[in-house]
N, C-alpha and C positions, 0 to 999 in steps of 0.2 A: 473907980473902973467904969471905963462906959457901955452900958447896958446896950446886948445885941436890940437891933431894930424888932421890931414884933413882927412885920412878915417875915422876917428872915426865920424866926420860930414858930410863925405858921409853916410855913413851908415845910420847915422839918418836919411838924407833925404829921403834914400829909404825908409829903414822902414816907415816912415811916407808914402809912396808912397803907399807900399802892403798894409797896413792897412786901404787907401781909397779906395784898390781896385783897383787899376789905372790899374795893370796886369790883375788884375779878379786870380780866383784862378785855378791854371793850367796851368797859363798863363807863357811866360817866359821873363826872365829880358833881356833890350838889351845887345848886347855880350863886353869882356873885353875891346875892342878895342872903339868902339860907346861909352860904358861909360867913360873911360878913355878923349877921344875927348869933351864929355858933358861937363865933370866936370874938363878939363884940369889939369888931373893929369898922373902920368905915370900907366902902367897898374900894374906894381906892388902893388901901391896905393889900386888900385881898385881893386886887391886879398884880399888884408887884411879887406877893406870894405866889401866884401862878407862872407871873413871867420865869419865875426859876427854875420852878417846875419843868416850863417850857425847856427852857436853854439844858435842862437836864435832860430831855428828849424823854421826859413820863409820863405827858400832856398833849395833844392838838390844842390850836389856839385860836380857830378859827372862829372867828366875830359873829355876835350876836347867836354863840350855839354855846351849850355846856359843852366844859374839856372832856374830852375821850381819852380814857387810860389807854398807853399803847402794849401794846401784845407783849411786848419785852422792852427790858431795858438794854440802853447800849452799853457797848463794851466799854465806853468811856465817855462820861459825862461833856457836853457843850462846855461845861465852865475850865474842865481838865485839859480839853482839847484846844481853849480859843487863850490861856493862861500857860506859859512857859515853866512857870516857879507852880501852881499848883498841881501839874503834869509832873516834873519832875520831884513833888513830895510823895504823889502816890505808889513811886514805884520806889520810893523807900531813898530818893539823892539828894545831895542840902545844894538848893538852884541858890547862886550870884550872877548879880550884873553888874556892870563896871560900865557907865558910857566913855566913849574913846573920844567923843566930840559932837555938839551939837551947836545949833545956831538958826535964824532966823533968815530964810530966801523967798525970792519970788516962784510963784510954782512954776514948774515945767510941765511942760505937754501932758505929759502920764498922770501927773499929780492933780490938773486940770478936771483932768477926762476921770478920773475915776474917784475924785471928791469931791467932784463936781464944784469948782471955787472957780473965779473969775483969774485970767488972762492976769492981774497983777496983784493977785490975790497973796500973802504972805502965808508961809507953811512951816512950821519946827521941824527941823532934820534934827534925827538922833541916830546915832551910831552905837550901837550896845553890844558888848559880849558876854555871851551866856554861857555858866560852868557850871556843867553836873560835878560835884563834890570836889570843885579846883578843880576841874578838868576843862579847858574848853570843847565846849561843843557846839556853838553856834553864834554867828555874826548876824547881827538886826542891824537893819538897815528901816527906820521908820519915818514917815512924814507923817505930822498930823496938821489938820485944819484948825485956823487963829484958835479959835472958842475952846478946843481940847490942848492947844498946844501951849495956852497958858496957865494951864494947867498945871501939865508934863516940867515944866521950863523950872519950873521953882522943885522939884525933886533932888535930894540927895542922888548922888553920880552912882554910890551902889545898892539903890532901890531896888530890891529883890524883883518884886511883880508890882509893874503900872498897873495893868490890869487892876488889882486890889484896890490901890492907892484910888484908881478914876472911881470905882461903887462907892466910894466912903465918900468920894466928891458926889454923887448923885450920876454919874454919867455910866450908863450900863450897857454892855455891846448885848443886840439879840440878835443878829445876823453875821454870818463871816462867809466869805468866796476865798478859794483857795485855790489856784494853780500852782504844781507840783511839775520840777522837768529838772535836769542836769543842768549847772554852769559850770566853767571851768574858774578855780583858785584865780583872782587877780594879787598883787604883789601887798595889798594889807589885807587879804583874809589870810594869805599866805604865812604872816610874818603873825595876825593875832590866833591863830587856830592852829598856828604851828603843821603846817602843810607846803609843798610846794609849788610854789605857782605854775598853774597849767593844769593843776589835781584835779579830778573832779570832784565837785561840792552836791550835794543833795538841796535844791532851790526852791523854798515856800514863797510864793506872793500871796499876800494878804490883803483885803478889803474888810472892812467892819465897817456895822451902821448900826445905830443905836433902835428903839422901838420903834420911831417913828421913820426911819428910812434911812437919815443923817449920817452921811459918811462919818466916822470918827480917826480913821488910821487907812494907809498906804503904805505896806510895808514888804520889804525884802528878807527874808531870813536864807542863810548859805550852814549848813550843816555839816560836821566834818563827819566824811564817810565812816557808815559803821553804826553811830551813834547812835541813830532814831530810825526807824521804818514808820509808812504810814500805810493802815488800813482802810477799806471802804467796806462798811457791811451795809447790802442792800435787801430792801424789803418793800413790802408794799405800801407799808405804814411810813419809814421815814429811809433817809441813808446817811448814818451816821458816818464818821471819820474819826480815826484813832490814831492817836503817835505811840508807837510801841520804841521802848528802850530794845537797841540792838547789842550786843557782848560779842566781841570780839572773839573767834574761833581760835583754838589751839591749832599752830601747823606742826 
């Protein structure tokens, strides 16, 4: 069996640390070097144990300063929120994907501009449907850049979470941008989401960049109404975002 990475159980232990409080909230963690010595590992180690931290939103991570425990934790961790299959295990639903087609193109305009790749730059389109417990509930629509996309490209068609799969390659998202708006069902969200074309759809755009900036993904998600809602909780400290599972009302 192959043995979890060590920061990934550093991490845990702090985690478990801020959620007793041990920092208090405000408080800050001891600096790379101290931990590093704690938990005799190299400080490198102990970057990547904070980056999850971070993406958990229980950290600042602002350079060359110790991390600042934040005032609360969010309602839904970075890792819950920016992962489709591990969002849908916390609320208790077995997430599959199925891709419907992908393939290798030249980028378009949009794929350009927001992964920043050259004019004739090659991008992996996937096409994946997402089912909370056999249910569909969602059509991805993603393009990644050459370096992530040969990655992707060699994945089993019903790979539950890429997401998972890229960590275990080394390749870890710490930023995501999201715009959220209406589109209307075209004739195959229609036909895989089991909706009628024209319906309105619930619209995610996604951006991801890895630590260092690096685009990793361009993606469309279309949601079949009902399904998900998404919250913004805002503070002063950070503003997380949540996808809440929605249940159908009795009429």
């Amino acid at each position: 069996m192959t043995q979890e990475p060590r920061y990934r159980r550093i991490a845990e232990e702090l985690r478990h640390s801020i959620t007793e409080h041990a920092y208090g909230p405000g408080g800050k963690l001891p600096s790379e070097g101290a931990l590093a010595e704690q938990f005799e590992v190299s400080r490198g180690t102990i970057r990547q144990a904070l980056m999850l931290l971070r993406q958990d939103g229980l950290v600042t991570s602002r350079r060359g300063t110790r991390r600042v425990v934040l005032d609360d934790a969010p309602v839904q961790d970075f890792a819950q929120m920016q992962s489709f299959a591990r969002w849908a295990r916390s609320i208790g639903e077995t997430p599959e994907g199925r891709v419907v087609r992908q393939g290798w193109h030249p980028a378009d305009p949009d794929e350009q501009r927001h992964m920043r790749v050259e004019e004739h730059a090659r991008v992996l389109r996937v096409v994946r449907l997402r089912l909370l417990s056999g249910h569909p509930a969602m059509l991805e629509r993603t393009a990644y850049p050459e370096a992530v996309g040969v990655i992707v490209e060699g994945l089993p068609t019903d790979t539950v979470s890429v997401t998972e799969y890229l960590e275990r390659a080394g390749v870890f998202v710490a930023d995501a941008e999201h715009t959220i708006d209406l589109a209307r069902a075209d004739p195959e969200d229609a036909d895989l989401l089991g909706c009628a074309a024209g319906d309105p759809l619930l619209r995610e755009r996604r951006r991801t960049t890895d630590p260092a900036g690096m685009p990793l993904e361009w993606s469309e998600d279309r949601y079949v109404p009902g399904s998900v809602a998404f919250v913004v909780h805002n503070s002063l400290a950070s503003t997380p975002m949540t996808r809440q599972h929605m249940v159908p009302q009795a009429k």
